[in-house]
C-alpha positions, 0 to 999 in steps of 0.5 A, spaced: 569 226 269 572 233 273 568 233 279 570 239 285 567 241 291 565 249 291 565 251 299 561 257 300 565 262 305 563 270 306 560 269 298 553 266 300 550 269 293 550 268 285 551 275 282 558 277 280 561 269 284 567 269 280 570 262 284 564 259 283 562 261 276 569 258 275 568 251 279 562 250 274 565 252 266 572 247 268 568 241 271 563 237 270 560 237 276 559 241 282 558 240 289 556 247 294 557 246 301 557 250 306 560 249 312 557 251 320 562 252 326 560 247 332 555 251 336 558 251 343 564 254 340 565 260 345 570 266 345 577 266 349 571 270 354 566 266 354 561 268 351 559 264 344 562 267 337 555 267 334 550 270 337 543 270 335 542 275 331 548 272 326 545 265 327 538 268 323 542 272 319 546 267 317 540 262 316 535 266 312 542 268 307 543 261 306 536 259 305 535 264 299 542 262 296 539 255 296 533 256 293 538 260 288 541 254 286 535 249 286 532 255 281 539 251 277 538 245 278 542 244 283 543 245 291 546 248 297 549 242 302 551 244 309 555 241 315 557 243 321 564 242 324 571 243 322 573 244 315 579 239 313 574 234 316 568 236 314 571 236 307 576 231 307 569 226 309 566 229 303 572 230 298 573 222 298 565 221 298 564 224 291 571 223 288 573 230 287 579 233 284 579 239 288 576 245 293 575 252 290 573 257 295 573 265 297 580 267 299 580 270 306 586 273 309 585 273 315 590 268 320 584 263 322 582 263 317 588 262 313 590 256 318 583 253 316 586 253 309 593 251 311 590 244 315 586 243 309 591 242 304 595 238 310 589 232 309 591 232 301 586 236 299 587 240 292 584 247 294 584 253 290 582 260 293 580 267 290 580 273 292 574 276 290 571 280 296 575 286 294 571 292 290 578 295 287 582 288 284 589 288 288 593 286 282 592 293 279 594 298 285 599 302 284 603 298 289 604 291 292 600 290 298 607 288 302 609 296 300 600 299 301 601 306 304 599 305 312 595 311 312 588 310 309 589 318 305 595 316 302 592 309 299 585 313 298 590 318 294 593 313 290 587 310 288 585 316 286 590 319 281 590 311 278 583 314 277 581 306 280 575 306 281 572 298 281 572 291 278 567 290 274 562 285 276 560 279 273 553 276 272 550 271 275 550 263 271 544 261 267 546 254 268 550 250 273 553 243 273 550 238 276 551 235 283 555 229 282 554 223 285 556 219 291 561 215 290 559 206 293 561 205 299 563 212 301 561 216 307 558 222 308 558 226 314 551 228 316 549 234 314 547 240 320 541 241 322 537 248 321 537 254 325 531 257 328 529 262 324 527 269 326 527 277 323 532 282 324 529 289 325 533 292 320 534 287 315 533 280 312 538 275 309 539 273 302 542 276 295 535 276 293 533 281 299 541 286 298 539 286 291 531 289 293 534 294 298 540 297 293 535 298 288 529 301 293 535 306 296 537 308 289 530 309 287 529 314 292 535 318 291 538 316 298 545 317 296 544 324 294 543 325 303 549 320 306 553 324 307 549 329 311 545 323 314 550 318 316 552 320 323 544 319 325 542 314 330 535 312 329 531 310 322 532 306 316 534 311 311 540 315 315 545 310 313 545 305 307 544 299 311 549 294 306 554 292 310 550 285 313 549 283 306 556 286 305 559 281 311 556 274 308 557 276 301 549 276 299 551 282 294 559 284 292 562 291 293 563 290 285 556 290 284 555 295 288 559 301 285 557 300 279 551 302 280 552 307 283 557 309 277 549 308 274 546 312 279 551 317 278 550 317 270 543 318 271 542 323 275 549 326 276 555 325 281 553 329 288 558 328 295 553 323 298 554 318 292 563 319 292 562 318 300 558 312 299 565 310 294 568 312 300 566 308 305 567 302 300 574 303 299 575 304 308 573 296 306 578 295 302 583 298 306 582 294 311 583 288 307 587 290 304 591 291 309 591 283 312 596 283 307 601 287 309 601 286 317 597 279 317 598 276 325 601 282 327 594 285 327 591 280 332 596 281 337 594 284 343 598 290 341 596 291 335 602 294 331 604 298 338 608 296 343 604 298 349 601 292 353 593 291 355 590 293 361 588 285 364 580 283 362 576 285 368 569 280 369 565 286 371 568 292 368 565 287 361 558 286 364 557 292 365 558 294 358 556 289 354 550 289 358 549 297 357 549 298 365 555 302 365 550 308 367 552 313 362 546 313 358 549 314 351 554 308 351 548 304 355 543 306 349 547 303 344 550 296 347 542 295 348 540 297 341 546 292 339 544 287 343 537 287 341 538 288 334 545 286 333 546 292 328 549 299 331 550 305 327 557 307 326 558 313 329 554 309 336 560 303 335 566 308 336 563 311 342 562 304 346 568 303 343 572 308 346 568 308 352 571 301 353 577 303 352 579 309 354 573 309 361 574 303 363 579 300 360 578 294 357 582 289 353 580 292 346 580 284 343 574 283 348 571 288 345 572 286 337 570 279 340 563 281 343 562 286 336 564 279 333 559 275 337 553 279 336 553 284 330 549 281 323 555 285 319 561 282 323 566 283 318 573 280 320 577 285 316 573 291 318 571 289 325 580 288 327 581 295 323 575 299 326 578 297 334 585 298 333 583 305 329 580 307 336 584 303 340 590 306 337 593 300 336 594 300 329 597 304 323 593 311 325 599 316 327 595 319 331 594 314 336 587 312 340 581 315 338 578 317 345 571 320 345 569 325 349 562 323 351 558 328 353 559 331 347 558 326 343 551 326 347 549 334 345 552 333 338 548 327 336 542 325 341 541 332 344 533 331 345 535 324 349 531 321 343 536 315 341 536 314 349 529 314 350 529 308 344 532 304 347 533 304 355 
């Protein structure tokens, strides 16, 4: 009998899950575990990794990718700790002959992997967060284009558009069960939950918001709404389900491929492709530069400025005084979501007014943001700090324009001070 642990990472959902819909055709039973950092866990500022608005996210997709297995007959085990020792405990309690995960390249989470296979444990990753399969690119990701127009380009003349995905499993294996005598560690404690202002956590609920937004034709306006501060509607609000995986961004193109075959292809709907592939660039860029990504200067030379205490709280609490920049850190805060156009402005406000550490920023989007994605939050702070494979260096922001372009009636401001 063939039995393998599935340990759910950013893929928490059913639909178009190739790893976990392999891990149940080659064995005879199944275990799904997730598995939770330590709670107390604190970035190298101070502030925890996870903050509030994430944990709730988080909770409420974990809780409907629960129900979705127990739909099956099956079910979804989470523990809190670190990986190798969580699924060590686990591996020897249900005599399993493997791991299978989503791949991640990301260093930490590289190193996770590494210190698994160091305990003897047999662990199968898969790439599958990409909308575009890496192994038909027109390149090897060692030799990707540095700059997203020429990736984007070559793309486009291969006429690639995106991997088709797959359906979600009718059936799954049985959960296997615990071996005599073996030990199981215990398994986390719930966290609290709450509701996002924007959006709930699920597969369940990223299916029901795609399908709304493609129903009222929102596509055909992106591009023309997606630099707005205020609402639901000016931009597609994907990327927390994106983040954790509720919903693939396969799944997502093909259907906008649909919605273009019904109603015809318009600029909001490629702009929309658009910004996927921007997500897959950042991926794929892992890849070719890896740790360099995470240096303190990035893939420069220059040397940042040394962290200052009160320069951070000032920001990260929107007291700075410029009323722009305050809006957006508060709305970040309260919400744990921030509009594109908002997260380069105190990006740059950061980095180029009061010269910050760009890593403390990434930490603190990290900390707080409910789409915090490791590729696209590392690739979006080193475009605007300069520091990654933009020609053109940093991408200071001039405030006060951007303030008479974007909020010119103060109503953003006036939301959220």
């Amino acid at each position: 009998m063939k039995v393998v642990l599935y340990w759910f990472r950013n893929d928490l959902r059913i639909a178009d899950n190739p790893a976990f819909v392999k891990a149940n055709l080659i064995a005879d039973r199944v275990l799904p575990v997730f598995i939770h950092q330590a709670p107390d866990v604190k970035s190298a500022y101070g502030f925890e990794r996870v903050g509030v608005h994430r944990q709730h996210f988080l909770r409420q997709s974990l809780d409907n990718l629960q129900a979705q297995l127990q739909a099956l007959d099956s079910d979804l085990w989470e523990y809190e700790g670190e990986p190798e020792n969580v699924l060590l405990q686990l591996v020897n309690a249900i005599g399993a002959e493997a791991v299978y995960c989503e791949q991640i390249e990301a260093p930490e989470e590289i190193e996770q992997c590494s210190r698994i296979r160091q305990q003897g444990i047999a662990l199968e990753e898969f790439w599958q967060s990409s909308m575009i399969d890496p192994d038909v690119l027109p390149f090897d990701l060692q030799k990707m284009p540095d700059i997203f127009t020429q990736f984007r380009q070559a793309v486009e003349r291969e006429k690639l558009r995106f991997a088709q995905p797959i359906s979600a499993p009718t059936s799954l294996a049985p959960m296997p069960v615990i071996l005599q005598g073996q030990y199981l560690p215990q398994r986390a404690n719930s966290i609290s939950q709450a509701t996002s202002i924007y959006c709930r956590g699920g597969e369940d609920a990223a299916q029901a918001h795609l399908k709304q937004y493609l129903e009222r034709r929102l596509p055909d306006t992106y591009k023309q709404t997606r630099n707005q501060l205020i609402g639901l509607d000016y931009s597609s609000k994907f990327s927390p389900w994106l983040a954790l995986g509720c919903i693939s961004a396969r799944d997502i193109a093909a259907q906008l491929a649909e919605y273009e075959e019904r109603h015809g292809a318009n600029e909001g709907a490629y702009w929309l492709w658009f910004e996927l592939l921007w997500r897959d660039y950042f991926r794929f860029i892992h890849f070719k530069y890896g740790r360099r990504l995470y240096r303190s200067q990035g893939l420069g030379e220059a040397e940042v400025k040394p962290f200052e205490p009160a320069h951070f709280r000032r920001w990260s609490c929107g007291e700075t005084g410029i009323g722009l920049v305050d809006a957006g850190m508060r709305e970040l805060s309260r919400s744990g979501f921030l509009s594109n156009r908002m997260r380069q402005i105190v990006a740059s406000y950061w980095i180029y007014e009061l010269h910050g550490d760009w890593r403390a920023g990434a930490a603190w989007f990290e900390s707080q943001l409910i789409d915090y994605d490791v590729y696209s939050n590392q690739g979006n702070w080193l475009y605007i700090a300069g520091r990654g494979t933009d020609p053109r260096g940093g991408r200071p922001f001039n405030i006060a324009k951007q303030t008479r372009d974007h909020d010119p009636d103060g109503k953003y401001q006036e939301l959220w001070l």
